[in-house]
C-alpha positions, -999 to 999 in steps of 0.1 A, spaced: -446 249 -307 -452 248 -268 -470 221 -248 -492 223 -218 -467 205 -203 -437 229 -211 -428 251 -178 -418 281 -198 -453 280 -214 -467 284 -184 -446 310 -169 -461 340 -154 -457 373 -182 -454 402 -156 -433 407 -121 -471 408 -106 -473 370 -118 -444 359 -107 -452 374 -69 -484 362 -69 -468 322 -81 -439 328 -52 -468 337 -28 -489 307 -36 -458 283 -38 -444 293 -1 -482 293 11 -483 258 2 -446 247 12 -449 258 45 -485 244 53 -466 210 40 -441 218 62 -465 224 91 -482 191 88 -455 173 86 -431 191 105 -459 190 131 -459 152 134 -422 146 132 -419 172 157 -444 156 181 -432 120 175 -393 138 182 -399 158 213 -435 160 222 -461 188 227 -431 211 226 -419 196 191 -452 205 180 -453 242 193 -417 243 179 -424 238 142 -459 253 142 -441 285 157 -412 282 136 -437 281 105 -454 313 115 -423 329 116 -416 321 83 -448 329 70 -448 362 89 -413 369 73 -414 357 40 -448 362 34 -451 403 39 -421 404 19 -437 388 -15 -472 405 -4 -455 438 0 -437 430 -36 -469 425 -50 -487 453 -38 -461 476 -50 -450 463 -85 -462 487 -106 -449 516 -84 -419 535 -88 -388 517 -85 -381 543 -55 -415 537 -34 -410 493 -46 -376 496 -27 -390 520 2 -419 496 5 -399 468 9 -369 476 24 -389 495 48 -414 463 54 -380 439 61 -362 462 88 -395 463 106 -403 426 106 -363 422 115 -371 439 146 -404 421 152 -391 386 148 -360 397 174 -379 407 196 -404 374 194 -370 356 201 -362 377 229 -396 370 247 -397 331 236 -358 330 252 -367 326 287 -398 302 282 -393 263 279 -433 253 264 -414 244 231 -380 225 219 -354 253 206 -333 234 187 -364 223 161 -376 260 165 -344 269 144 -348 241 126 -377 245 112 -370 284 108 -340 275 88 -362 250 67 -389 271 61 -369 306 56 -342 281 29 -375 267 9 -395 301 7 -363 313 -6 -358 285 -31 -397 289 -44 -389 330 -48 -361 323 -66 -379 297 -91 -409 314 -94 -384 351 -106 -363 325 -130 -392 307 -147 -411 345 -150 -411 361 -183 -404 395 -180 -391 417 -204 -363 436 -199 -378 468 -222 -411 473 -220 -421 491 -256 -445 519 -252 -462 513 -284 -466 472 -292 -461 475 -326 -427 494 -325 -396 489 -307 -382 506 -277 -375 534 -294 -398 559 -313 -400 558 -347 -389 591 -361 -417 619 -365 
């Protein structure tokens, strides 16, 4: 008998479930990690703190936040168009978030040592929530095609 309490009760049934728990769990983390980065940042280094660890946040969120959307949006696909989708998705925000370093390089409105910081942070914890929100997901590994039999047909 399970409680209300009991994590594995609670656990999300389908890969769509457990995309849409990661997406909410990082959505949360890193607006926690805004607010407070946002103050410790300020009371560290000033107005550039700030613009450091709000920046780094949107990074994050740009990053690791298409990658659980575009998850989402293509669960029930094909394995080949899920991997196209994704893998796709990630070498074009690669590029994008290079090249937002490249044109942040030059400029001095923000403190570049918390900008990484807070990139590592953020990029480590999103991570960690994907991660626990895959384990605690109950997923089959064999879908049946008819509930009431197994994975195999019964004979004809």
């Amino acid at each position: 008998m399970t409680d209300a309490t009991d994590p594995v009760s609670t656990a999300p049934t389908t890969a769509e479930g457990a995309f849409r728990a990661a997406l909410r769990d990082m959505l949360v983390f890193l607006g926690l990690l805004a607010v407070v980065g946002s103050v410790l940042g300020y009371l560290v280094a000033g107005l550039p703190g700030l613009w450091s660890v709000l920046m780094g946040c949107g990074i994050v969120l740009i990053f690791s936040g298409t990658t659980v959307i575009s998850m989402l949006r293509t669960a029930s696909s094909e394995a080949a168009a899920f991997g196209g989708v994704v893998g796709g998705l990630w070498l074009a925000k690669f590029l994008v978030v290079i090249l937002a370093v490249w044109l942040l390089r030059p400029l001095d409105f923000y403190d570049k040592p918390l900008f990484g910081l807070t990139v590592v942070i953020g990029a480590l914890g999103a991570l960690a929530l994907d991660v626990r929100a895959v384990k605690r997901a109950r997923i089959p590994y064999l879908e049946p095609k008819d509930p009431g039999h197994g994975p195999i047909d019964p004979p004809a």
